[in-house]
N, CA, C and O atoms as a Tinker XYZ file with bonds, in Angstrom:
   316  protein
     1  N    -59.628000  -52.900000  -76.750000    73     2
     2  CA   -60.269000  -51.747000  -76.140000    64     1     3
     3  C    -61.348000  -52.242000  -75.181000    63     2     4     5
     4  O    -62.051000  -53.163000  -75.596000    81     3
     5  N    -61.588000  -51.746000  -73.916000    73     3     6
     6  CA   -62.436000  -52.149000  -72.939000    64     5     7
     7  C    -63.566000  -51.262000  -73.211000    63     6     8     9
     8  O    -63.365000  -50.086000  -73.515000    81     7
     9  N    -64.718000  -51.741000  -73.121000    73     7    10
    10  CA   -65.606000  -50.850000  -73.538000    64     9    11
    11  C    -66.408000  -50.451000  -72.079000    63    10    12    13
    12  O    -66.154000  -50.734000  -70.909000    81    11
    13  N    -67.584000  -49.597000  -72.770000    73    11    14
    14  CA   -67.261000  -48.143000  -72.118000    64    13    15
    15  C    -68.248000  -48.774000  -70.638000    63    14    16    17
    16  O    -68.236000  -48.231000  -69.534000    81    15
    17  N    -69.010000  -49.976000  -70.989000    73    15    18
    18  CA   -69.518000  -50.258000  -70.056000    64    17    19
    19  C    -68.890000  -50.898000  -68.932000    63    18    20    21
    20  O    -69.245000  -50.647000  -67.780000    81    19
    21  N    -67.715000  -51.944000  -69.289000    73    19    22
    22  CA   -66.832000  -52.694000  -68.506000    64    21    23
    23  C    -66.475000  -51.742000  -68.046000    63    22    24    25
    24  O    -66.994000  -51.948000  -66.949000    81    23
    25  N    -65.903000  -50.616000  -67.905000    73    23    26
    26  CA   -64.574000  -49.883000  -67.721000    64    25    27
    27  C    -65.180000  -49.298000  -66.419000    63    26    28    29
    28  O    -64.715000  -49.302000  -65.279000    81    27
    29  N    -67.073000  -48.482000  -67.194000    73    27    30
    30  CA   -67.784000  -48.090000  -65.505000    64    29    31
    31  C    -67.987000  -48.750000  -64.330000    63    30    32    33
    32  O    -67.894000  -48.211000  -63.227000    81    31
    33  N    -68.387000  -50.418000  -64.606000    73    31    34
    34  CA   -68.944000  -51.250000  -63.743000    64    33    35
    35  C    -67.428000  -51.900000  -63.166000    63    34    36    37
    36  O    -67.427000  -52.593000  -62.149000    81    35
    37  N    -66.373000  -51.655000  -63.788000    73    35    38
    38  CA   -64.871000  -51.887000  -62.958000    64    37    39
    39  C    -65.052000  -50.614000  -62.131000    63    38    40    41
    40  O    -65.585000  -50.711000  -61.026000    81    39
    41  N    -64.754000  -49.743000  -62.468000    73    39    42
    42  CA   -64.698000  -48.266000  -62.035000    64    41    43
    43  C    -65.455000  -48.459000  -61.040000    63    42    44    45
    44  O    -64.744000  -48.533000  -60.038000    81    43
    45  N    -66.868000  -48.616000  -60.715000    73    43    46
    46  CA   -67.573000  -49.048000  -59.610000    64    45    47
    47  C    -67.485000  -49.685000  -58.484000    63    46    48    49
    48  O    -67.812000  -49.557000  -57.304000    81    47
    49  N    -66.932000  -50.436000  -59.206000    73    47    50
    50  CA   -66.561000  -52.057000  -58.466000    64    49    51
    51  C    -65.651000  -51.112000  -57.561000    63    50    52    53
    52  O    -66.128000  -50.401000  -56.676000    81    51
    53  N    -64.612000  -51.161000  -57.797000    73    51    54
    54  CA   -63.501000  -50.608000  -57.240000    64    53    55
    55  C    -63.495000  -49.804000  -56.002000    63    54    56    57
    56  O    -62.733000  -49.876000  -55.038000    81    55
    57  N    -64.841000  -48.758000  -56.300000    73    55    58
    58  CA   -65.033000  -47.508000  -55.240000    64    57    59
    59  C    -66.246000  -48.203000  -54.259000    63    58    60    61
    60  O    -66.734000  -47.517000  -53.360000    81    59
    61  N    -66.566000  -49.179000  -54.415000    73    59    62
    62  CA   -67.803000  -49.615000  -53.813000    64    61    63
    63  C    -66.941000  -51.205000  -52.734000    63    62    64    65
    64  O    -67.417000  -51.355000  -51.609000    81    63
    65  N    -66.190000  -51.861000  -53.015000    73    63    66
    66  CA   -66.126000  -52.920000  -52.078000    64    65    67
    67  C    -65.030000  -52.656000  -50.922000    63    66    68    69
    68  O    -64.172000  -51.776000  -50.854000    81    67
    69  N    -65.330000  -53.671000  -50.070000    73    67    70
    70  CA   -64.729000  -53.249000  -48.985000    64    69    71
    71  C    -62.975000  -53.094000  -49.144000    63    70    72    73
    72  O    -62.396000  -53.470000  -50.163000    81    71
    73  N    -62.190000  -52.419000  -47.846000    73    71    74
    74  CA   -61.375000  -52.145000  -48.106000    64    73    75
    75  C    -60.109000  -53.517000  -48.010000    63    74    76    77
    76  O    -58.909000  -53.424000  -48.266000    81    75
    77  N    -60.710000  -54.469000  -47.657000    73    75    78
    78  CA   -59.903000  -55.860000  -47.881000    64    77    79
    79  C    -60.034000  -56.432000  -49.195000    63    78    80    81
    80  O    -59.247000  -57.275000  -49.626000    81    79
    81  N    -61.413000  -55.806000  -50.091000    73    79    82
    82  CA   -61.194000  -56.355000  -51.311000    64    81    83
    83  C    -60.486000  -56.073000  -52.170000    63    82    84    85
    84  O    -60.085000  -56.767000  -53.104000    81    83
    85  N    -60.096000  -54.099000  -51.688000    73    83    86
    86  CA   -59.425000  -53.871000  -52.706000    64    85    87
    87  C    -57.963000  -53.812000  -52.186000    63    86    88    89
    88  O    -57.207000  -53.142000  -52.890000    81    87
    89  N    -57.615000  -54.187000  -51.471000    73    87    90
    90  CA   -56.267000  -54.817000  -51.150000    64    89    91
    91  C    -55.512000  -55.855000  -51.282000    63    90    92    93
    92  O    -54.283000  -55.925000  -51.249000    81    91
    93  N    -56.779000  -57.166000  -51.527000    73    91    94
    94  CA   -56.885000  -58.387000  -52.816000    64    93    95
    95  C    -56.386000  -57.822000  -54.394000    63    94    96    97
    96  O    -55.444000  -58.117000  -55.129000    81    95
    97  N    -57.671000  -56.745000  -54.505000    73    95    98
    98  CA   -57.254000  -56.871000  -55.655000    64    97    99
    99  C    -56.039000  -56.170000  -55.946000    63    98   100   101
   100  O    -55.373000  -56.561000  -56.904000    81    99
   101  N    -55.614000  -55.106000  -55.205000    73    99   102
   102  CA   -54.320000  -54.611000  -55.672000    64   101   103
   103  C    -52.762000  -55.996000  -55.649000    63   102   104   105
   104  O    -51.803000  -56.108000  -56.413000    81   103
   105  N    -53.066000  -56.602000  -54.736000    73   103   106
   106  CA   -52.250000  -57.442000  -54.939000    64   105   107
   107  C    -52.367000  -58.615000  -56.002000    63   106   108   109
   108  O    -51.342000  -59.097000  -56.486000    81   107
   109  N    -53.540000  -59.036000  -56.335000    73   107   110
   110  CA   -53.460000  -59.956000  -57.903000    64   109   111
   111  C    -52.808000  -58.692000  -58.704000    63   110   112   113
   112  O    -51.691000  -58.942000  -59.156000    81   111
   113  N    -53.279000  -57.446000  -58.948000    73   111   114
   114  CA   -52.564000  -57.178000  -59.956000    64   113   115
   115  C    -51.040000  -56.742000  -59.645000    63   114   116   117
   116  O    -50.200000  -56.338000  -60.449000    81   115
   117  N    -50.950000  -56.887000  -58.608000    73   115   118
   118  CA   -49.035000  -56.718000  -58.758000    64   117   119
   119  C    -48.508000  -57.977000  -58.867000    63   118   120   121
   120  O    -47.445000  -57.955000  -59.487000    81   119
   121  N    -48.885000  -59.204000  -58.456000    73   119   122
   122  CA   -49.051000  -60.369000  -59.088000    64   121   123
   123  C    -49.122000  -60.513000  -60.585000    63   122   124   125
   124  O    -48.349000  -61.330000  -61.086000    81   123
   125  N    -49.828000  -59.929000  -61.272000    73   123   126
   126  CA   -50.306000  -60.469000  -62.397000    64   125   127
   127  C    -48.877000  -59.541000  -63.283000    63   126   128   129
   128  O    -48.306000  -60.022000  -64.261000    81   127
   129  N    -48.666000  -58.729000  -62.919000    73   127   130
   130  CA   -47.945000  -57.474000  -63.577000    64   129   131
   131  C    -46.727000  -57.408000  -63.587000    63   130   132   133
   132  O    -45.938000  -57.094000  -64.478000    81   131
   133  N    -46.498000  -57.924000  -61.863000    73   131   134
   134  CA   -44.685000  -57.856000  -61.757000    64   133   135
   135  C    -44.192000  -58.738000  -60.983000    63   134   136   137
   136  O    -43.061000  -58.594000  -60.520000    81   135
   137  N    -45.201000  -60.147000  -60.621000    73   135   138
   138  CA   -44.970000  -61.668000  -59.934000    64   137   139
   139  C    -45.321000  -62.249000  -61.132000    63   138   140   141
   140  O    -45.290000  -61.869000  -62.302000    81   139
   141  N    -45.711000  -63.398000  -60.494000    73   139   142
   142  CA   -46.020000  -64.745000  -61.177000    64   141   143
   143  C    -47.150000  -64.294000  -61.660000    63   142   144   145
   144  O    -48.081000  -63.956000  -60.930000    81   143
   145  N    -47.191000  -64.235000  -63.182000    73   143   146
   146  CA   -48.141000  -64.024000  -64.199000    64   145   147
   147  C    -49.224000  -64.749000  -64.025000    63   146   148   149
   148  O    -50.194000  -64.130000  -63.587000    81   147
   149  N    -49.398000  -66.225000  -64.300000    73   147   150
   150  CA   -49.916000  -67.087000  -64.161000    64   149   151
   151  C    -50.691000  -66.768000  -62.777000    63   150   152   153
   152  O    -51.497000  -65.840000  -62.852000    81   151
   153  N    -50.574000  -67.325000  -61.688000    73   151   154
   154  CA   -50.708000  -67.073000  -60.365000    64   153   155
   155  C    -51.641000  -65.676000  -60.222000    63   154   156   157
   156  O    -52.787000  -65.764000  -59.781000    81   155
   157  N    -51.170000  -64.614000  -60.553000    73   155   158
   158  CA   -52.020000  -63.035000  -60.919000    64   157   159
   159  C    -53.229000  -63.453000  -61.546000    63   158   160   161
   160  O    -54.348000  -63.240000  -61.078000    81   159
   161  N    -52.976000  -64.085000  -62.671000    73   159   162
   162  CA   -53.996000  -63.747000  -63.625000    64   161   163
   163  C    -55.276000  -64.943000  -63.165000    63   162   164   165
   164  O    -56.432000  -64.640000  -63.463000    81   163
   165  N    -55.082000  -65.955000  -62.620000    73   163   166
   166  CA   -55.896000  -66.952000  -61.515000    64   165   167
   167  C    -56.464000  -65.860000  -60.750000    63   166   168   169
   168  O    -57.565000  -65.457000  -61.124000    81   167
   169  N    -55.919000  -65.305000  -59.749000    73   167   170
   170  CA   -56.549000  -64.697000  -58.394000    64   169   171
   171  C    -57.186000  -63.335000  -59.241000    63   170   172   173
   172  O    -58.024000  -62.604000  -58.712000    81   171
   173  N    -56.828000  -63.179000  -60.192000    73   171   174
   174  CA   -57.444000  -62.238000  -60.544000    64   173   175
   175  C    -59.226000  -62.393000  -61.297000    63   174   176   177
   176  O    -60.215000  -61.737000  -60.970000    81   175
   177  N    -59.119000  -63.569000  -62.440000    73   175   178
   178  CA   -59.692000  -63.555000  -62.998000    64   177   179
   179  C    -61.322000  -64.367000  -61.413000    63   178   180   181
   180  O    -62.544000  -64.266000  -61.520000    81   179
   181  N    -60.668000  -64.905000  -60.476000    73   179   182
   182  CA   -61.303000  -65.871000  -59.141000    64   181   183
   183  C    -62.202000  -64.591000  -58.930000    63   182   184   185
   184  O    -63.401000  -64.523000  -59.200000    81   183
   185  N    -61.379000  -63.540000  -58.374000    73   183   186
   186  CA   -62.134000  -61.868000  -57.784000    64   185   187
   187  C    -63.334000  -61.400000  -58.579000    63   186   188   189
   188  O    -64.508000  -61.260000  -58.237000    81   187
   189  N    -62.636000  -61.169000  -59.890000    73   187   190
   190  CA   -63.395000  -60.591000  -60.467000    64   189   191
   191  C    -65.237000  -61.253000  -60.828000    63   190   192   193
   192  O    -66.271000  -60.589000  -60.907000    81   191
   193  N    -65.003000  -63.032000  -61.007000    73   191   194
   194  CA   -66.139000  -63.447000  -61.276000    64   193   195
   195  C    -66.938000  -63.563000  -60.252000    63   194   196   197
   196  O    -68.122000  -63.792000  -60.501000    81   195
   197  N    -66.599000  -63.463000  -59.139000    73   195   198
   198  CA   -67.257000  -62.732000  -58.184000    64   197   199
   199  C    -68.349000  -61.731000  -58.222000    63   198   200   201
   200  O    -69.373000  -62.014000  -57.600000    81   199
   201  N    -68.295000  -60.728000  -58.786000    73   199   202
   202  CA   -68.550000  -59.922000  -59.162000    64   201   203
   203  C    -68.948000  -59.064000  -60.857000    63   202   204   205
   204  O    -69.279000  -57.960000  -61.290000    81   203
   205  N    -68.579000  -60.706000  -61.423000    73   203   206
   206  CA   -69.405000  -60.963000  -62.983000    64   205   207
   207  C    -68.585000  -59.770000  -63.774000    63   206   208   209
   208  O    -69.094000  -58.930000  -64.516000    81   207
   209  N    -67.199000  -59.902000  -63.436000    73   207   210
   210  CA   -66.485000  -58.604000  -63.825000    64   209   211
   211  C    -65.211000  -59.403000  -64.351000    63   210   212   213
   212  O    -64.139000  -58.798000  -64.333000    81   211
   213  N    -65.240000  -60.652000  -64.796000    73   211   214
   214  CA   -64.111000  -61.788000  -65.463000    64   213   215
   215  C    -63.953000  -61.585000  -66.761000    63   214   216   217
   216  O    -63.483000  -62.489000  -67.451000    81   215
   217  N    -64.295000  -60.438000  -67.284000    73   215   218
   218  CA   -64.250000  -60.554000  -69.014000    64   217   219
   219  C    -62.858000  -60.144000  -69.438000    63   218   220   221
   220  O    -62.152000  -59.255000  -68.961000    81   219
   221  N    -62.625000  -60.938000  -70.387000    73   219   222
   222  CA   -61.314000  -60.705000  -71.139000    64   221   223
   223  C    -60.706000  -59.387000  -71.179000    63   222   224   225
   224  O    -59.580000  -59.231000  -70.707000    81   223
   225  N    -61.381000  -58.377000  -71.727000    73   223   226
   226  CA   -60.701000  -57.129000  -72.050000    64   225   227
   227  C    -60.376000  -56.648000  -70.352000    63   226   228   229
   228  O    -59.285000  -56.238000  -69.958000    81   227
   229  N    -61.243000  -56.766000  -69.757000    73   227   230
   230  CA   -60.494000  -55.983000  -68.259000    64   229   231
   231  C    -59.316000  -56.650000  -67.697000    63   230   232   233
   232  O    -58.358000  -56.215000  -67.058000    81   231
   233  N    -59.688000  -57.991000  -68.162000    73   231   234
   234  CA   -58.148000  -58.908000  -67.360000    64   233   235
   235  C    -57.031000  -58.561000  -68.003000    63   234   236   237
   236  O    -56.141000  -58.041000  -67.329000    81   235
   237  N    -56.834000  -58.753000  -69.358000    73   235   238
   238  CA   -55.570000  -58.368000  -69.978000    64   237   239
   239  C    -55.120000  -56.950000  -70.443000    63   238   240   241
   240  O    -53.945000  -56.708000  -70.716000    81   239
   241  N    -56.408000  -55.758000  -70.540000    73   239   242
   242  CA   -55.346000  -54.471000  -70.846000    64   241   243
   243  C    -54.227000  -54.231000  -70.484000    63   242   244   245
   244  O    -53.412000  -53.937000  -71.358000    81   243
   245  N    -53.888000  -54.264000  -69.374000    73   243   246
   246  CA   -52.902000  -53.504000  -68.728000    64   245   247
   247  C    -51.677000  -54.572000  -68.954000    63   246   248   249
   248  O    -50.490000  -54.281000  -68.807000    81   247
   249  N    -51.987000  -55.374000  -69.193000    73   247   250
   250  CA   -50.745000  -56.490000  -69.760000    64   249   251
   251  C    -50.159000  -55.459000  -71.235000    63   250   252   253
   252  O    -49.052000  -54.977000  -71.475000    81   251
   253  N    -51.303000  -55.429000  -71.908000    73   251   254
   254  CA   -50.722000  -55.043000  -73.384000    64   253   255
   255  C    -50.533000  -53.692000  -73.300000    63   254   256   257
   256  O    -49.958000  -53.149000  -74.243000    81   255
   257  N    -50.942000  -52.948000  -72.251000    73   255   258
   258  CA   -50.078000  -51.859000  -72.087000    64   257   259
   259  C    -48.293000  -51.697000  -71.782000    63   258   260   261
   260  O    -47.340000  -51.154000  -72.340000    81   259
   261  N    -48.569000  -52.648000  -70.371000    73   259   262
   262  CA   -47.142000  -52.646000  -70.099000    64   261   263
   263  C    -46.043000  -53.294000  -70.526000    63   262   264   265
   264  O    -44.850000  -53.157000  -70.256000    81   263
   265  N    -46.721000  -54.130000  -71.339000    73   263   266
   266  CA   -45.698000  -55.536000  -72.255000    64   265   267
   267  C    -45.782000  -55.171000  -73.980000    63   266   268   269
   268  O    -45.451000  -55.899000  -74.916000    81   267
   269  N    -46.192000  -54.160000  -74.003000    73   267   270
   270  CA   -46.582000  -53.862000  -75.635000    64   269   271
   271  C    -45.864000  -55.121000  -76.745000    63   270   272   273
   272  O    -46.308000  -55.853000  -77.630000    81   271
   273  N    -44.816000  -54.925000  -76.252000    73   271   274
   274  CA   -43.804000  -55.657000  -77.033000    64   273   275
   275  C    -43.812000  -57.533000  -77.185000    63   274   276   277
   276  O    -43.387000  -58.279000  -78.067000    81   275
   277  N    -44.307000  -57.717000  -76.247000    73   275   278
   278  CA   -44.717000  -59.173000  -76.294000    64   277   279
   279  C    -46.254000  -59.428000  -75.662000    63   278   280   281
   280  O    -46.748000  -60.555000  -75.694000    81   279
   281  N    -46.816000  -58.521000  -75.206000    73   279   282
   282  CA   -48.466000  -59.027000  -75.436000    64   281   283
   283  C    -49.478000  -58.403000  -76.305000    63   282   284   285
   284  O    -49.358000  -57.184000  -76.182000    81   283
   285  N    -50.218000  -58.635000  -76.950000    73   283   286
   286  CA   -51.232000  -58.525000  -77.496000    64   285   287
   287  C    -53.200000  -58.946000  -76.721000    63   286   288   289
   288  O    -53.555000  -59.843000  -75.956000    81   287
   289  N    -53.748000  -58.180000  -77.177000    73   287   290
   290  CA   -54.856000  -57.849000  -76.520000    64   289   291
   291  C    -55.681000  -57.983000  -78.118000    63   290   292   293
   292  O    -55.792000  -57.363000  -79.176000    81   291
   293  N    -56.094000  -59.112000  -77.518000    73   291   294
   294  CA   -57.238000  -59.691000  -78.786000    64   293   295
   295  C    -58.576000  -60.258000  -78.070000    63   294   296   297
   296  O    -58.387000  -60.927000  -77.054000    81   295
   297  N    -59.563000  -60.109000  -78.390000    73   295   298
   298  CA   -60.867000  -60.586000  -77.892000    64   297   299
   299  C    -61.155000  -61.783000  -78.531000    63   298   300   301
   300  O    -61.347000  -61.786000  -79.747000    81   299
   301  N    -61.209000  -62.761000  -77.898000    73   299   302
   302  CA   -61.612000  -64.333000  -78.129000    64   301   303
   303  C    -62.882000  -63.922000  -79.644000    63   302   304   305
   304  O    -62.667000  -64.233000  -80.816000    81   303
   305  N    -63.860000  -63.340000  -79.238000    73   303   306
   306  CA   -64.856000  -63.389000  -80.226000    64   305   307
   307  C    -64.476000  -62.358000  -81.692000    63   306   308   309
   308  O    -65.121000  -62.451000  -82.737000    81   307
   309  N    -63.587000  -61.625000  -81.538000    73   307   310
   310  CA   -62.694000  -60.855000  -82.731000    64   309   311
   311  C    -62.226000  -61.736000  -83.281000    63   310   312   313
   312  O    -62.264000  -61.474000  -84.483000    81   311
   313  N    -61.593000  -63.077000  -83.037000    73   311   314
   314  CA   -60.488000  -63.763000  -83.653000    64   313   315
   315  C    -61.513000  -64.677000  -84.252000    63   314   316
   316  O    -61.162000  -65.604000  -84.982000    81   315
């Protein structure tokens, strides 16, 4: 579960950078989602620390949404 603070300061992020960033980022995540996993999840996790927005739960939800079946969404400090 992404909590409630990540989710605003993504949410933010998003409506606030320019319109080349978020054309980056739409493409890591079609990368990350429905290309080269690996490769996605690099350019993704590169963007985000940028912007101090690299934390686990935002990088992988949408994996364990769309992969239910073979990903899992566990927090390093849960385990």
């Amino acid at each position: 579960m992404v909590s409630m603070f990540a989710e605003s300061r993504f949410r933010d992020f998003a409506r606030s950078v320019h319109s080349e960033t978020q054309v980056l980022l739409s493409a890591t995540l079609e990368a990350l989602y429905y290309g080269d996993e690996a490769e996605g999840l690099e350019a993704l996790v590169e963007l985000l620390a940028e912007y101090k927005l690299a934390k686990w739960p935002l990088v992988t939800v949408v994996n364990a949404y769309l992969k239910a079946d073979t990903d899992l969404l566990v927090k390093p400090t849960t385990t």
